[in-house]
N, C-alpha and C positions, 0 to 999 in steps of 0.2 A: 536742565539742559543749559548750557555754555552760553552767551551771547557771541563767544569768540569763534572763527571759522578756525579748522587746525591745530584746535588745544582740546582734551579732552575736557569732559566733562566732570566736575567734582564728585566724590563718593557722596552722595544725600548723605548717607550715615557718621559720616566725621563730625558734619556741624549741626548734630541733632541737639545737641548740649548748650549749643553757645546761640546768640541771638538770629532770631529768623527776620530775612531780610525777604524783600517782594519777591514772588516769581516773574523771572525773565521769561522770555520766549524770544527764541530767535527772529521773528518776527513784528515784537513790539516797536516798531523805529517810525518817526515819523517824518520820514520821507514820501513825498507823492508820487501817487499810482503812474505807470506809465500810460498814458491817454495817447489818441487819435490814433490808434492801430499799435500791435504790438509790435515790438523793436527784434528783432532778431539778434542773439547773444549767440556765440561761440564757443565752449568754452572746453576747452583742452587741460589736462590733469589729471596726473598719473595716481595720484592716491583720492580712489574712489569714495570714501567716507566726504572729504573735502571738493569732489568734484560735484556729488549728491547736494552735499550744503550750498553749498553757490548755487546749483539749480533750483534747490527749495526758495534760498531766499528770491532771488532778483522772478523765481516763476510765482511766486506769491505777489509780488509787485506788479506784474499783467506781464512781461518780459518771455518769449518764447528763446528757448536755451536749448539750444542743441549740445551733446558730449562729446568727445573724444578721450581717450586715456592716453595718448600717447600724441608726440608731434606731426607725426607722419598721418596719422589717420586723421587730423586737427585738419591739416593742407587738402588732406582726399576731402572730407565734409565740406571743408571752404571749396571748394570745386564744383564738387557734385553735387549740392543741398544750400548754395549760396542762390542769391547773394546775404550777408550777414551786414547789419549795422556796427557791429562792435565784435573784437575778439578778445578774450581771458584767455591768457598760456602761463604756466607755470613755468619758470625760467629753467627745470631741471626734470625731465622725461627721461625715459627710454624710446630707443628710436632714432628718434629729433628731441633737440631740447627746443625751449623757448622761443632763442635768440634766432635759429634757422629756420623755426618754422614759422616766425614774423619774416624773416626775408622772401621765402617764397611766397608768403601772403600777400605782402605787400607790392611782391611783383605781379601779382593778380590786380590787384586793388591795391592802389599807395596809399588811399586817403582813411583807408581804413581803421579806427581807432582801435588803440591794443593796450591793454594793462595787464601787465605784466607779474605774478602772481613768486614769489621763493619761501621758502623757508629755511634759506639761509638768511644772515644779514644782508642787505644791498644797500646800504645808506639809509641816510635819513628818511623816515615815513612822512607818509602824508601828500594829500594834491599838489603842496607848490612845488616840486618838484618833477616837474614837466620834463617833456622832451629827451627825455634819458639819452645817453650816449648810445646804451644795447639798442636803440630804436623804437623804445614803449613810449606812448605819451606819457602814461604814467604806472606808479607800482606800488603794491601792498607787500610788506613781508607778511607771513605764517607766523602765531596765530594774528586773525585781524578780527575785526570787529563788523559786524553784521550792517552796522549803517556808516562805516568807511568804505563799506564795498559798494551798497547802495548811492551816495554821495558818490562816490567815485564814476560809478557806472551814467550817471543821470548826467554828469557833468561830461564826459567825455561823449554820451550820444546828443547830446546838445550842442554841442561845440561845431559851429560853423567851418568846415573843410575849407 
């Protein structure tokens, strides 16, 4: 299995031939448990495989993670099943993309932190890249790596409003 969220999985049988390296697991990372109550995550994503994997990871970390596949039922759940400490939207749904359905979120709740999930290019990867123009704190392009998302998520539910 991949350590990457969004990129499949290599065929085991390709590199039966050539040197065997450690098994990963998507969960080997060594980021800490979320402690004093679990954090409510949001997370909205149209392609189900990758909406799964982010709820494995961050719900393996103690993180309670709610789904939505689309943006529009992201807004309905932040509604009716909030309040949420953090929200994950993939910048590109049906429905609602991203970008709008952080706007009505955040007309609910401004302070609310958002990372911002594409798998197209959006610029430069990585945390220091805050405050985005679209309105995310921050953003992961497709495929990302299991403890950029973790790091990512721990640092944005930490971060003093």
């Amino acid at each position: 299995m991949s350590n990457y969220v969004g990129q499949p999985s290599p065929d085991p049988s390709s590199d039966a031939a050539g040197p065997q390296r450690p098994a990963h697991t998507p969960f080997s990372v060594s980021v800490p448990m979320a402690v004093h109550g679990a954090k409510r995550i949001l997370v909205a994503e149209d392609d189900e495989l990758v909406r799964m994997l982010v709820r494995a990871v961050l719900s393996c970390r103690g993180y309670e993670v709610l789904e939505a596949a689309d943006g529009e039922e992201g807004v309905r759940l932040f509604q009716e099943r909030g309040p949420f400490d953090m929200v994950i939207l993939d910048h590109s749904m049906p429905k609602l993309g991203g970008h709008q359905a952080l706007k009505r979120i955040r007309a609910l709740n401004p302070s609310v932190p958002a990372l911002g999930l594409s798998g197209m290019p959006i610029g430069p990867r990585g945390p220091e890249h805050d405050l985005e123009p679209d309105g995310f704190d921050a953003r992961l392009n497709k495929p990302f790596h299991n403890t950029e998302l973790l790091a990512l998520a721990q640092r944005l539910l930490n971060q003093v409003p």
